[in-house]
N, C-alpha and C positions, 0 to 999 in steps of 0.2 A: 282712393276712390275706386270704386267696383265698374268696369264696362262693360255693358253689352250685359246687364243682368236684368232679368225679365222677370217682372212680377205679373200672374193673372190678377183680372182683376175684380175681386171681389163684389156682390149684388146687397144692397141696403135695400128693404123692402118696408116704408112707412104706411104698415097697417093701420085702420081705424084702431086701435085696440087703445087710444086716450090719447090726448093733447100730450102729455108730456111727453111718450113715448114716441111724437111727431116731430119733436124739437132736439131729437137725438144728431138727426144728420146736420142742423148749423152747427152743435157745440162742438162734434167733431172736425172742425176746422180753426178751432180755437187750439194755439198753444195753453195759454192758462186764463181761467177764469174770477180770477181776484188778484189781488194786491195789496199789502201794507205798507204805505210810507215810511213805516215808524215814525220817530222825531224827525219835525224842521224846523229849520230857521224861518222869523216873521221874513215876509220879502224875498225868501228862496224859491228858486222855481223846483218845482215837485212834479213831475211829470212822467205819466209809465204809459210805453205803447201797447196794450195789448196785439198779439200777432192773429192775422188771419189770412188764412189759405184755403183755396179752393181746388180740392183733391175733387173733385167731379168732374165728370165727362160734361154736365150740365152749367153755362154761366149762372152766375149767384149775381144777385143786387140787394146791396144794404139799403132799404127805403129809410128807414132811420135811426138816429140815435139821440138819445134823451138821458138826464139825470136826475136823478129822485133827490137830491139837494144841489141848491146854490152853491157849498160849498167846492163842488167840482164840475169842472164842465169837462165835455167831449166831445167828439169830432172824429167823423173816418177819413182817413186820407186819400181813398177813393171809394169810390159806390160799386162800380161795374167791375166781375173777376171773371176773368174764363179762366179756362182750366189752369192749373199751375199757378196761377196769378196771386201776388200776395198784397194785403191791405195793412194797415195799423189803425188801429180803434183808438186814440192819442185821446188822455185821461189828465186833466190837471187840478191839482190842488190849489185852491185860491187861497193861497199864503199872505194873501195882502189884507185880505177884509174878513179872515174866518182867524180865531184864535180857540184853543183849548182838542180835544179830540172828537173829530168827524168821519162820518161813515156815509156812505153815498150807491147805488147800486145804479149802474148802468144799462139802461136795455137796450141792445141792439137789434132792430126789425128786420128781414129779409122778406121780399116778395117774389123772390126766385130763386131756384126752381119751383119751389113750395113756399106758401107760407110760414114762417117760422118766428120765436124771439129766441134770443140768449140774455142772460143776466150777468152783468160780472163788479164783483163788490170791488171796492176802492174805500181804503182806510184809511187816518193818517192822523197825529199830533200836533198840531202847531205851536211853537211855544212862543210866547210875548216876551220871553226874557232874552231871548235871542234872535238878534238882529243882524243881516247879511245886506251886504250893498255891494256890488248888483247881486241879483239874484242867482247869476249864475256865472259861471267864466265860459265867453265867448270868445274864442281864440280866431276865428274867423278863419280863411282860406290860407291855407301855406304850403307852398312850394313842396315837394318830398326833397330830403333830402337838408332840409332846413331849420331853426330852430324858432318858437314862439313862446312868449309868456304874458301873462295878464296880472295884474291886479286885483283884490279885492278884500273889503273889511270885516269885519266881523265883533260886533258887540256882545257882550253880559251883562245885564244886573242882577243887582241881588245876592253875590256873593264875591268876598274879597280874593278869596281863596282861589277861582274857576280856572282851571287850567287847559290849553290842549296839550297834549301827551304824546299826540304819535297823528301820524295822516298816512293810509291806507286808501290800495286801490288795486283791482285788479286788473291795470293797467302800467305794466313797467316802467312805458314809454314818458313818467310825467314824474319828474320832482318839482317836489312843494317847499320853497323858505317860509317858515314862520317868524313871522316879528312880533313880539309884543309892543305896542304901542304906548299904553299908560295902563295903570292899577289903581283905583282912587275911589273914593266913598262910594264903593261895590258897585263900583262899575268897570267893568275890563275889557278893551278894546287890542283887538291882533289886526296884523295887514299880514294877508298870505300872497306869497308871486306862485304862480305855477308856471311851470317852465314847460312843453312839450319838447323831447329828445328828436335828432336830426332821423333816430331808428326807426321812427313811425312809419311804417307801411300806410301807402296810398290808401283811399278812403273816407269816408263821414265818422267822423268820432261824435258819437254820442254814449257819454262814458259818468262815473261818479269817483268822486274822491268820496273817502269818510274820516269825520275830522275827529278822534277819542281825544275825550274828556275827562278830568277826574268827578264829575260829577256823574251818580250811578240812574238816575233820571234822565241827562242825555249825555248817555255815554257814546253814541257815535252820531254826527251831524252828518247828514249827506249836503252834498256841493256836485251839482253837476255840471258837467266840462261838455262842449260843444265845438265843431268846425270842421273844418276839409284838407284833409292832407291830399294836395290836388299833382297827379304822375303828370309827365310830359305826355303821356298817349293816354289817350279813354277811347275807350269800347262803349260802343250800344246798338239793343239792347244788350242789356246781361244780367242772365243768359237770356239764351237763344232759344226760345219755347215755339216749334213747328205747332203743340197742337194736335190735334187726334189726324193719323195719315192715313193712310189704304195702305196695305201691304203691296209691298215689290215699285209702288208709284212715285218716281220720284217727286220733292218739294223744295222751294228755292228760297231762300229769305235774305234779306240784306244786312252785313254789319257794316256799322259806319266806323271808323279808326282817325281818330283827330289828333292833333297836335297842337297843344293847349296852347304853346309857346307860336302855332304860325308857320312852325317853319316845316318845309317841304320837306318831304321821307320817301323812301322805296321800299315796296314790298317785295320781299324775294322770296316767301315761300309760307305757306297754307301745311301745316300737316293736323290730318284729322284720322281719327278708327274708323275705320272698315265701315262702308258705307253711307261717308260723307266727305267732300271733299268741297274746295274754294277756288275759284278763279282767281290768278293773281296780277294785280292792276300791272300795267307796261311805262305809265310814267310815274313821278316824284310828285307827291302831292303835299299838302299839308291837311287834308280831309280825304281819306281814299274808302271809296265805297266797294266793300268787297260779296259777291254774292257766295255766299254758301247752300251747298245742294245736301240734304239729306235722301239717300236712294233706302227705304226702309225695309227692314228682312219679312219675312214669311209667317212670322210668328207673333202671334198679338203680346202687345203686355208694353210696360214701359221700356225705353231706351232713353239711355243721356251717355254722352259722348265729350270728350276733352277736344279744342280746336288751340293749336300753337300758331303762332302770327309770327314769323320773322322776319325783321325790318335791316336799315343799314344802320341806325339805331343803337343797336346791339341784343343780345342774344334774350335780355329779360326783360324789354322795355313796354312793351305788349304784354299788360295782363291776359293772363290763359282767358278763355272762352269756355262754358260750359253751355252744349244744346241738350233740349230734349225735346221728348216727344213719347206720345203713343200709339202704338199699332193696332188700332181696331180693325178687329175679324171677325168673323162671324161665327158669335158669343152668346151661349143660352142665359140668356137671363135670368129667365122664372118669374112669370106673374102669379098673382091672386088676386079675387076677386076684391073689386072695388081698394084697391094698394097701389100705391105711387112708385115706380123705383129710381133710385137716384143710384148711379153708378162711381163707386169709390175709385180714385187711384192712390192708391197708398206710393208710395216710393220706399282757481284757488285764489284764492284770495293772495295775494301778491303787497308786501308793502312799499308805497312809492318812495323815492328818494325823500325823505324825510331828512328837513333839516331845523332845528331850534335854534335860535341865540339863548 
């Protein structure tokens, strides 16, 4: 990671000059704008988050979001972004009452800073030959450090022959047992365990197996995997976003440092880069609220800074911190007549432990 590198920041100027060309500043806050499901299973859950971030000096609010078919619905996972702020545009395929191939286009509404849409397509196959229960493997909350597995089935009909081949992911962290279950008047039924490894780094897995087939129609089934690989200590927020500062003024924010488990800890030491530093609490808590100060340099543009937490704990038990922020100084803009401006801040596929009987 780069410290202490300063980007200027760049002027977006939405001239009259046509609607499309007004719609330029929301799409640039989209990672991507479509998506193929490929093949599902009836009953699987099919779900892709589109990402959205708010690189402006300006809050954004998503007024709405709609689908141009039944066969997918959406939802943001929040409306209000100030700067730095990220949302997910959360897209699902209704696997349970749509069968054959469906296409669907999402518009996303914004009424701030400007009026805006975004469009983003969402594809997908559903096959009625292939049936999954549950939909998805939810592993639920686990411990770091620990191991989890689930269950779940998986049918065919229509061919005697249908095999799975191999289960991929790019996810190391997860072997998959397949069993065959039964083979009978072309219908064939598997039970898979997925195991998640004790390796898994803390975190929300939200992740996809894909299950190859010898059929060249669905030759790979996605299965996605779900839950929380939950550390002894959690940080928040994270990061640590001060927000547009004044140059040379300092700014104070609070991080809270829990202990998932309850039990009391000492903080013995805050190390952060050159112009930011933490107070470090004097007793043993089991929640300690730490303030950190950002004193901001002379020079406009972005800053983000690394923050280490050491506890009695041990040396890696506090996931790192990451702050940021930016320095507005006094920046030519550039207007024109009857123009809005919205100011930018820019800043392998693995296969799982595969096991067959």
């Amino acid at each position: 990671m780069r410290r202490n590198a300063w980007l200027w920041l760049p002027v977006i100027l939405l001239a009259g000059a046509g609607a499309a060309q007004g719609q330029d500043w929301a799409r640039k806050m989209f990672t991507d704008t479509s998506h193929d499901f490929g093949v599902v299973a009836k009953g699987s859950k099919a779900q892709f988050r589109f990402k959205v971030k708010n690189v402006y000096e300006e809050p954004a609010h998503i007024s709405g979001v709609r689908s141009s078919c039944g066969c997918t619905s959406a939802e943001a996972s929040k409306t209000d972004l100030k700067t730095w702020e990220t949302a997910d545009i959360v897209a699902n395929l209704n696997t349970n009452a749509f069968l054959g191939v469906h296409s669907a286009t999402v518009t996303v509404t914004f009424d701030k800073p400007f009026p805006a849409e975004v469009q983003l397509q969402v594809s997908g196959n559903i096959r009625g030959d292939v049936v999954m229960q549950p939909g998805l493997v939810e592993l639920g909350t686990i411990d770091a450090g620990q191991t989890a597995e689930k269950k779940i089935s998986l049918t065919h009909t229509g061919r005697n022959d249908w095999t799975i081949t191999d289960v991929r992911s790019a996810n190391t962290n997860f072997e998959v047992e397949v069993n065959e279950s039964y083979r009978k008047a072309g219908t064939v039924g598997y039970e898979l365990v997925v195991r998640l490894k004790p390796t898994a780094a803390p975190g929300y897995l939200n992740d996809q197996l894909f299950l190859v087939t010898n059929d060249p129609e669905t030759a790979q089934i996605p299965v996605d995997v779900e839950g929380k690989v939950a550390a002894e200590i959690e940080v928040a927020p994270t990061p640590l976003v001060f927000g547009s500062v004044a140059p040379g003024q300092p700014v104070t924010k609070n991080l809270v440092v829990r202990n998932t488990k309850n039990k009391p800890f000492k903080v013995l030491d805050i190390i952060g880069g050159e112009g930011i530093s933490g107070k470090v609490p004097t007793e043993s808590r089991a929640v300690q609220l730490i303030p950190i100060t950002l004193t901001p340099g002379s020079q406009p543009g972005k800053v983000e800074k690394l923050i280490k937490i050491k506890t009695d704990l041990g040396e890696s038990a506090v996931p790192d911190v990451v702050c940021r922020a930016t320095i507005v100084g006094s920046l030519e803009t550039g207007t024109s007549s009857g123009a809005a401006n919205v100011t930018r801040r820019d800043s392998s596929t693995a296969t799982a432990g595969y096991r067959g009987n």
